[in-house]
TORKOLDO-378168 format. One line per field, with one value per residue (C-alpha): residue in one letter; residue number from 1; x, y, z. Coordinates in steps of 0.1 Angstrom, whole numbers. Layout:
N
type (A:...);
seq (NUM:...);
east (X:...);
north (Y:...);
up (Z:...);
END
This chain:
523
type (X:X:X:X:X:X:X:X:X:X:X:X:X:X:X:X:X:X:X:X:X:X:X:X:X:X:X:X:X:X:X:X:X:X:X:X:X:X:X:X:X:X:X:X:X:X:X:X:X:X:X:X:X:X:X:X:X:X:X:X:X:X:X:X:X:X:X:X:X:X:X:X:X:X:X:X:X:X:X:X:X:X:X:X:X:X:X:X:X:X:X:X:X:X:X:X:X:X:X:X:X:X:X:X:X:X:X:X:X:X:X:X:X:X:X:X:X:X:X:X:X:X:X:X:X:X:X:X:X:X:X:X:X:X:X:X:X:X:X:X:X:X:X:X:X:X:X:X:X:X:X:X:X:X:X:X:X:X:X:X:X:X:X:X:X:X:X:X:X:X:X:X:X:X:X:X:X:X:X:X:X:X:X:X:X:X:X:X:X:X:X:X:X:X:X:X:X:X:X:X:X:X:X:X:X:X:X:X:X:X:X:X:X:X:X:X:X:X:X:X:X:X:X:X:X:X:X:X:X:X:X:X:X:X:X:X:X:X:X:X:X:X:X:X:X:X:X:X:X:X:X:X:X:X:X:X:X:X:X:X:X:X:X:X:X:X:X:X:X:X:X:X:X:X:X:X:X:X:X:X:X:X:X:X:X:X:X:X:X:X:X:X:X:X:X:X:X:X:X:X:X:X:X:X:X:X:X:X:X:X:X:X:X:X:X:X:X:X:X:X:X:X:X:X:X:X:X:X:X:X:X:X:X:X:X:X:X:X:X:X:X:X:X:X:X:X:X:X:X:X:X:X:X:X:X:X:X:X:X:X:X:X:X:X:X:X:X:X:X:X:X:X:X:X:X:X:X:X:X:X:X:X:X:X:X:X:X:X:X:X:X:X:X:X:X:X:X:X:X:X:X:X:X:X:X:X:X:X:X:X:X:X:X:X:X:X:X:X:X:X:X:X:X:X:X:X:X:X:X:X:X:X:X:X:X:X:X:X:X:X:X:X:X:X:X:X:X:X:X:X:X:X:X:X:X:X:X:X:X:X:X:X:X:X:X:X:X:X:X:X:X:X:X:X:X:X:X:X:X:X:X:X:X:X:X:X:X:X:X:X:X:X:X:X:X:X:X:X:X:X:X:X:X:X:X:X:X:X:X:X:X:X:X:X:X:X:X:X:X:X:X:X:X);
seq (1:2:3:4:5:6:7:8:9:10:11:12:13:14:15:16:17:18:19:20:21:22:23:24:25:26:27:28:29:30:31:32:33:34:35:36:37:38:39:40:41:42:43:44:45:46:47:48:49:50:51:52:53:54:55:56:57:58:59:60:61:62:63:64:65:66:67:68:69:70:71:72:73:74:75:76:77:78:79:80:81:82:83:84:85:86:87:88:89:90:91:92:93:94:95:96:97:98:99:100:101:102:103:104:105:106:107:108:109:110:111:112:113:114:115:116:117:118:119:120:121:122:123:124:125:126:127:128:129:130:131:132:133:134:135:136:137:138:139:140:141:142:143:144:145:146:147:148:149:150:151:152:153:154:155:156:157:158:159:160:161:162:163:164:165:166:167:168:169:170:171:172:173:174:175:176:177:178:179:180:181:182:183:184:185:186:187:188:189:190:191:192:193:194:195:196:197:198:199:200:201:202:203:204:205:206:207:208:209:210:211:212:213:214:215:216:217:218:219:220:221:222:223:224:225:226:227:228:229:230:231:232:233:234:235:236:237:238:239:240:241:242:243:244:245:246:247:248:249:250:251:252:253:254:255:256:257:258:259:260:261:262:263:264:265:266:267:268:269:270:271:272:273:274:275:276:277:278:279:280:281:282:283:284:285:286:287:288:289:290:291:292:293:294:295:296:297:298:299:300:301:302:303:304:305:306:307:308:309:310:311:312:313:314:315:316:317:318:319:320:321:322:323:324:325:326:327:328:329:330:331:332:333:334:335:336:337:338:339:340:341:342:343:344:345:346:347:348:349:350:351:352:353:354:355:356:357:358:359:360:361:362:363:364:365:366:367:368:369:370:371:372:373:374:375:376:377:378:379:380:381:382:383:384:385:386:387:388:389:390:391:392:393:394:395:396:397:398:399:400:401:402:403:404:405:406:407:408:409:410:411:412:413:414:415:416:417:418:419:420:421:422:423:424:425:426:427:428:429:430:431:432:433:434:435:436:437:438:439:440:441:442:443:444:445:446:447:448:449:450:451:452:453:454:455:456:457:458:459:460:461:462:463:464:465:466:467:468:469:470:471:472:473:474:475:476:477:478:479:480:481:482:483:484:485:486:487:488:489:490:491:492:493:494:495:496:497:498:499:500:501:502:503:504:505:506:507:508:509:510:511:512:513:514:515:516:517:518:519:520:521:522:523);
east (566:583:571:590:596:607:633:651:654:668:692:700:706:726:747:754:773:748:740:705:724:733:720:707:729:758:741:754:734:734:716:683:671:642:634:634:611:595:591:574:547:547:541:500:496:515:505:466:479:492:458:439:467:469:464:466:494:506:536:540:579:589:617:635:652:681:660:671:645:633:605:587:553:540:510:513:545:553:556:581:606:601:612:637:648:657:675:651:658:655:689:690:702:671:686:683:720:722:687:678:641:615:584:611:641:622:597:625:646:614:597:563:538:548:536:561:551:571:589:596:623:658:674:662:655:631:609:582:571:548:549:535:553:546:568:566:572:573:547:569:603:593:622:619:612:607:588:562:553:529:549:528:539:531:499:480:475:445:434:421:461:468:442:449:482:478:456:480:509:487:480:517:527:499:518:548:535:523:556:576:555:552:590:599:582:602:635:629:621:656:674:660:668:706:707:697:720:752:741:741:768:767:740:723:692:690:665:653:634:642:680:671:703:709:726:759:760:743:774:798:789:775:760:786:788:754:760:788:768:739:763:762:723:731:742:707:720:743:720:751:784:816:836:870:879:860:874:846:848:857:893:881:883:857:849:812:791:759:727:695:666:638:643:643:634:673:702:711:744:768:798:830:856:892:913:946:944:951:988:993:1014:1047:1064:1092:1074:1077:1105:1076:1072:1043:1015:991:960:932:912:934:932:926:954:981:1013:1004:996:1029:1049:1034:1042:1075:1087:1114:1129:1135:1132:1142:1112:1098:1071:1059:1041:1079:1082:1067:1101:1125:1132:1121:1156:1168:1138:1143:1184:1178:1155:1180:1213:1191:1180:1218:1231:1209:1181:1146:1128:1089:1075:1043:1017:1033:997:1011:1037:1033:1036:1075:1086:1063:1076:1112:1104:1091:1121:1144:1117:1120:1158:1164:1169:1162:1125:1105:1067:1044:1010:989:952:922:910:938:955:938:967:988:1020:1007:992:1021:1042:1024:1016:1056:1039:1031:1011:985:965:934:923:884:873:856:823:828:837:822:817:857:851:850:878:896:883:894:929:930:922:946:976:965:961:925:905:873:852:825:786:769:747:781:799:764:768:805:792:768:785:805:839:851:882:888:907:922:894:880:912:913:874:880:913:894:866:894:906:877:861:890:874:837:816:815:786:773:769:807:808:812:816:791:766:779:768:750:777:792:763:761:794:805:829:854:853:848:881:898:879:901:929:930:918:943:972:966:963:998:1018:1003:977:1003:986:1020:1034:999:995:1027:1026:990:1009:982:987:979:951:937:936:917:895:886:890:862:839:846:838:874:880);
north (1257:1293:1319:1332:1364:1350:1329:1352:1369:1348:1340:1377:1375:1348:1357:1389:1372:1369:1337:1326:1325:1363:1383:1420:1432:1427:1450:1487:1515:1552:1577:1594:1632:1635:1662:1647:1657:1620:1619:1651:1638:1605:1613:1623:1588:1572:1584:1574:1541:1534:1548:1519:1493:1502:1470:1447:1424:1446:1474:1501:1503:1532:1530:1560:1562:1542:1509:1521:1521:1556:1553:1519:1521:1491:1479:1460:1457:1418:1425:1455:1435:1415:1429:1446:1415:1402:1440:1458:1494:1527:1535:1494:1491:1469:1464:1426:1427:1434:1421:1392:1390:1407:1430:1457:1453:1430:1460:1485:1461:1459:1487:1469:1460:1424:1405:1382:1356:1332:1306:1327:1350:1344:1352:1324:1345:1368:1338:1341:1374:1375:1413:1435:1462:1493:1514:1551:1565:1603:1614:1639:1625:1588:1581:1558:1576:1545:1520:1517:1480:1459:1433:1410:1375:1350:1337:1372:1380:1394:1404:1440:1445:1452:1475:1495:1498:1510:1534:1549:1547:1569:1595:1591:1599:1626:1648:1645:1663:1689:1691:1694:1717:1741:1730:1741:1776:1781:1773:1798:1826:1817:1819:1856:1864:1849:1867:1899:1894:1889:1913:1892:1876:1841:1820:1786:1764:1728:1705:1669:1684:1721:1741:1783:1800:1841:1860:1858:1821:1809:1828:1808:1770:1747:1714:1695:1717:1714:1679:1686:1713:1683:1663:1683:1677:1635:1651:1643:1650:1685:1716:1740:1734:1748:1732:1751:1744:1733:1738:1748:1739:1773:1762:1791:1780:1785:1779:1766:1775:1755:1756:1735:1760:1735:1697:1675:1704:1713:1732:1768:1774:1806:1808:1828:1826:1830:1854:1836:1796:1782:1780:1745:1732:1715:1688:1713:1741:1714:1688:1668:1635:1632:1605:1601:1583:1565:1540:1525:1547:1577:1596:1589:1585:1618:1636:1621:1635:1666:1671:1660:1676:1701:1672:1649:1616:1581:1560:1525:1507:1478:1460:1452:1430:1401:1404:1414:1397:1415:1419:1431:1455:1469:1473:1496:1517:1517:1529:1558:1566:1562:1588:1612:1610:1617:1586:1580:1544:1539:1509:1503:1484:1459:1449:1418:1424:1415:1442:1465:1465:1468:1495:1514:1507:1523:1553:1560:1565:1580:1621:1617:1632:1605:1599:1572:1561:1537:1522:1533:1501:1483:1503:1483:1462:1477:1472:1495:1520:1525:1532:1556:1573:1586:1611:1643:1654:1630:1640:1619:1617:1615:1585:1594:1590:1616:1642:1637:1674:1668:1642:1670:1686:1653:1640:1672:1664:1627:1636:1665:1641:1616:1645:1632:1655:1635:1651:1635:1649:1662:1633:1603:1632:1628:1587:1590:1615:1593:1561:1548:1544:1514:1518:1557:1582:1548:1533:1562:1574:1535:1543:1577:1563:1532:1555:1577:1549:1538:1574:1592:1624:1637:1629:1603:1595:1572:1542:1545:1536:1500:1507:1528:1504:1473:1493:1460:1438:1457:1459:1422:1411:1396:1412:1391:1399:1436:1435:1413:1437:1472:1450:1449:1478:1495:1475:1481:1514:1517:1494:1516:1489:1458:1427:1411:1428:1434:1395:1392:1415:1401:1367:1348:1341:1357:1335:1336:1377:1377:1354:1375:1409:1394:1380:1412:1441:1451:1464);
up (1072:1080:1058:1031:1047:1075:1064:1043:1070:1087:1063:1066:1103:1097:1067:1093:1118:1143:1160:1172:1210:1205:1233:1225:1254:1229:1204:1204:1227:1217:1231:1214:1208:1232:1209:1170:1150:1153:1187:1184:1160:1176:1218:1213:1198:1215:1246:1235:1229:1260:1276:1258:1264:1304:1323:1293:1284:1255:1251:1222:1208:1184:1168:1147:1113:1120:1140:1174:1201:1211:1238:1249:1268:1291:1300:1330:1352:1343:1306:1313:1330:1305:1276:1299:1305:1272:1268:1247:1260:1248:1229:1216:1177:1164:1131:1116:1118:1155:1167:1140:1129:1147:1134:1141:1124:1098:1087:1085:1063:1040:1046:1048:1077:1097:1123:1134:1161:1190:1173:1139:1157:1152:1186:1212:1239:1218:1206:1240:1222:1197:1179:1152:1133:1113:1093:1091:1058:1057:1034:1017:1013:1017:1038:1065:1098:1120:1131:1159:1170:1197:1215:1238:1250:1226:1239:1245:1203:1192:1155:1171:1173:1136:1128:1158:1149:1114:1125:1147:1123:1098:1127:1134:1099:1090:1121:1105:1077:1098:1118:1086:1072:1108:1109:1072:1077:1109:1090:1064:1095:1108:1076:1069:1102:1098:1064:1077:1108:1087:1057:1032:1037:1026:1042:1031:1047:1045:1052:1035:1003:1007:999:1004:1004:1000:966:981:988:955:938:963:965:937:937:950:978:985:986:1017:1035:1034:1054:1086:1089:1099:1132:1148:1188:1182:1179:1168:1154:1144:1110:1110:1076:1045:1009:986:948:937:961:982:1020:1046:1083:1080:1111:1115:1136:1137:1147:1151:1157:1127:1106:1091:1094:1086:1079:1080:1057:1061:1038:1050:1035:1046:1048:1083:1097:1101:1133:1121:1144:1141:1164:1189:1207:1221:1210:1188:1185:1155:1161:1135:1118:1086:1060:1078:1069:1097:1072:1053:1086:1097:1067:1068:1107:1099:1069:1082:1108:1073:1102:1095:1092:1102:1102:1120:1093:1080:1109:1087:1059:1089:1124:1151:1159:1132:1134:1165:1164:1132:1152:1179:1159:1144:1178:1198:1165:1175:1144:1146:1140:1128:1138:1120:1130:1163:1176:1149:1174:1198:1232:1239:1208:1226:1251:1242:1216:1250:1265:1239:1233:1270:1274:1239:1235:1201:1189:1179:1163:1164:1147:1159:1148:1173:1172:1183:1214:1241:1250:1280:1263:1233:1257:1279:1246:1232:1268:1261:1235:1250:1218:1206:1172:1167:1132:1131:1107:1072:1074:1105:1085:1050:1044:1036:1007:983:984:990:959:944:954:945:909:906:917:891:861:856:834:841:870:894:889:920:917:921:948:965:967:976:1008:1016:1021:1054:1039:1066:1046:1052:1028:1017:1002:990:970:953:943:930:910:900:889:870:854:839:825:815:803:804:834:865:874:901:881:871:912:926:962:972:949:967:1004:1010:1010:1040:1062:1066:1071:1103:1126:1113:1081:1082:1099:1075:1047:1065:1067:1031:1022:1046:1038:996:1006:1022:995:966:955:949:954:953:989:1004:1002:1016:1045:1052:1053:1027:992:963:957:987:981:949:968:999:979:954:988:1000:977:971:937);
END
């Protein structure tokens, strides 16, 4: 009889796409900060762990914040290679999503002690370990920091392994208290000596429980920027950074300059405001033909129109090609082109391989200026990447949850264009920062309108939200469907939110939709 526990998590694993067959080679590697803030608590014990474990069939694991595998110590040799062998390696996502159920990825998704042994993994080749796992809660915030764990071969457990562990996951998280206290007073030394540096000019400090910021700066930003300035402290690898343009709430516009004094410990962050806005580079400075690259939703069309406005180009897109032979397509492309026009061709990874490659053909021997947009995720195919290598000029627009300092201001704009006199609370702007947004600028203008739509004046707060509430249904979808869900997402998006068209450029019924948008968290 498998333990309750265990079999929802399987059910978890499963309901995620993964298959008991999967092998953790297919699972996403990243690399780590040598110097985080839990690897700086965590090296003394683990390194006294490992003393005791030497020659014994038995290896420590530490995993960080986001269940991927930081350091690994081995007893013997044999059990190395191993776990080695199965691909259990420092930079290894050991989520439940991309692992399946182990004392790893199972004690992160509950945030409580495990033990799970042999035959109660998911992924066959894992079920010859037997394992323990431990989460580390900070003792302050009571966010999840990691998770250390004892991995042995099935037959080697013994009950001295659990108490052992515990003890060292207490040592592990009493230094973390220490280093965020040592880490917090070194923070607040390098924002007085950034404060007295720029005199007084504005300067802010950022950390998980503590915001210090200087007279100047506390008259500048408000809440909701707080909330964007907090976004620049996910960056865990960077050390310094440079954000050319963020729009504050005031409308005033700023170029944010960011550095992380002490690992793990926060940001401080320098803002200058600009006393002209940023010239903006128009297609028109240029006769280069011009590529725009993204995820759906990122913003290609409205890049496009605004690189394009003096040219006033003829424009097509490649999602028509399901209402319009490819024929027909392609010869109206081709009489604006032999005229002389400047032509915009949106989508063109939507092609098949024979229109790409006669769309190349007539891109190559036209004089006309021409544009294209095409999805990063799609432009593997050769015939897609020899036509866009015609562009001299390639922009690449960086997806959302990249850039969330920008949700703001974006939000900002989205309710302006809609006359809403409703406004979001730092708390809901907070929720709409931090979630992934697989849809982009799309998705998040359809939440921010749906949100709209529903509070018309007064406040939004985050329970007037569905997306960012429904975060769960993303994370365990399968490939497949998250694809299908930016699809959707993407395509509403581009035909203003009509189910009618979307269905039919989709090429599924209307039914069908309402089905998937409902399975799918699409509102």
């Amino acid at each position: 009889m498998v333990r309750e526990q265990i079999a929802l998590s399987w059910q978890r694993s499963a309901s995620s796409g993964l298959a008991p067959g999967h092998s953790l080679q297919q699972s996403s590697l990243r690399d780590v900060d040598r110097r985080s803030r839990l690897l700086a608590a965590a090296n003394p014990i683990i390194d006294r762990m490992e003393s005791v474990l030497q020659g014994s069939g038995y290896c420590v694991l530490l995993a960080d914040r986001d269940a991927r595998l930081v350091d690994l110590r081995f007893g013997t040799r044999k059990l190395r290679d191993a776990v080695f062998g199965v691909g259990a390696v420092v930079g290894r996502s050991f989520t439940e999503q991309a692992s399946g159920t182990n004392s790893i990825s199972t004690s992160f998704e509950l945030r409580k002690p495990l033990a799970v042994r042999g035959d109660e993994h998911y992924i066959e080749s894992m079920k010859g370990f037997s394992c323990y796992g431990y989460p580390l809660i900070h003792p302050v915030t009571k966010h999840i920091e990691g998770v250390l764990d004892i991995t042995y071969l099935a037959a080697e457990d013994n009950p001295l392994l659990r108490p052992m562990l515990a003890h060292a996951a207490h040592d592990i998280q009493g230094r973390l208290l220490e280093e965020t206290r040592s880490g917090e007073q070194r923070l607040f030394q390098a924002f007085q000596h950034a404060s007295a540096q720029r005199r007084g000019a504005p300067v802010v400090a950022i950390a998980d429980e503590l915001l210090l910021e200087n007279t100047s700066a506390a008259k500048l930003v408000d809440s909701v920027d707080h909330a964007a300035l907090r976004s620049l402290t996910d960056d865990s690898i960077r050390r310094s950074g440079v954000v050319e343009k963020v729009v504050l709430s005031s409308g005033a516009r700023a170029t944010i300059r960011w550095e992380r004094p002490v690992s793990g410990a926060g940001i401080v962050i320098e803002i200058d405001i600009q006393e002209q806005p940023p010239r903006t580079m128009t297609a028109a400075a240029t006769v280069r033909p011009l590529c725009v690259l993204g995820e759906p939703g990122t913003g290609k069309s409205t890049t496009l129109a605004r690189m394009t406005a003096s040219r006033n180009p003829h424009w097509f897109d490649a999602g028509d090609i399901v209402v319009s032979t490819p024929a027909d397509w392609l010869g109206s492309i081709q009489k604006q082109l032999t005229a002389g026009a400047d032509v915009v061709v949106e989508n063109v990874h939507l092609t098949d391989g024979p229109v790409a490659h006669r769309l190349h053909a007539l891109m190559a021997s036209t004089r006309s200026w021409f544009a294209l947009s095409s999805s990063t995720r799609d432009t593997t195919e050769p015939e897609h990447r020899r036509l866009l290598s015609l562009c001299t000029e390639t922009i690449e627009l960086a997806p959302l949850r990249s850039r969330r300092h920008e949700i703001p201001d974006l939000v900002r704009v989205i309710m302006a264009e809609i006359e809403s006199r409703a406004h979001f609370t730092s708390t809901a702007m907070s929720a709409l920062i931090d979630y992934d947004w697989p849809g982009n600028i799309g998705e998040l203008r359809a939440e921010v309108i749906d949100a709209a739509s529903r509070r018309t004046i007064g406040d939004i707060t985050e329970h007037d939200l569905v997306r960012p509430r429904n975060r769960s249904i993303t994370s365990r979808m399968s490939a497949l469907d998250a694809a299908m869900r930016d699809a959707i997402v993407h395509e509403l998006a581009r035909l203003g939110g009509n189910k009618r068209t979307t269905a039919e450029a989709l090429g599924i019924s209307r039914t069908t939709l309402y089905k998937r948008m409902k399975e799918l968290g699409i509102h």
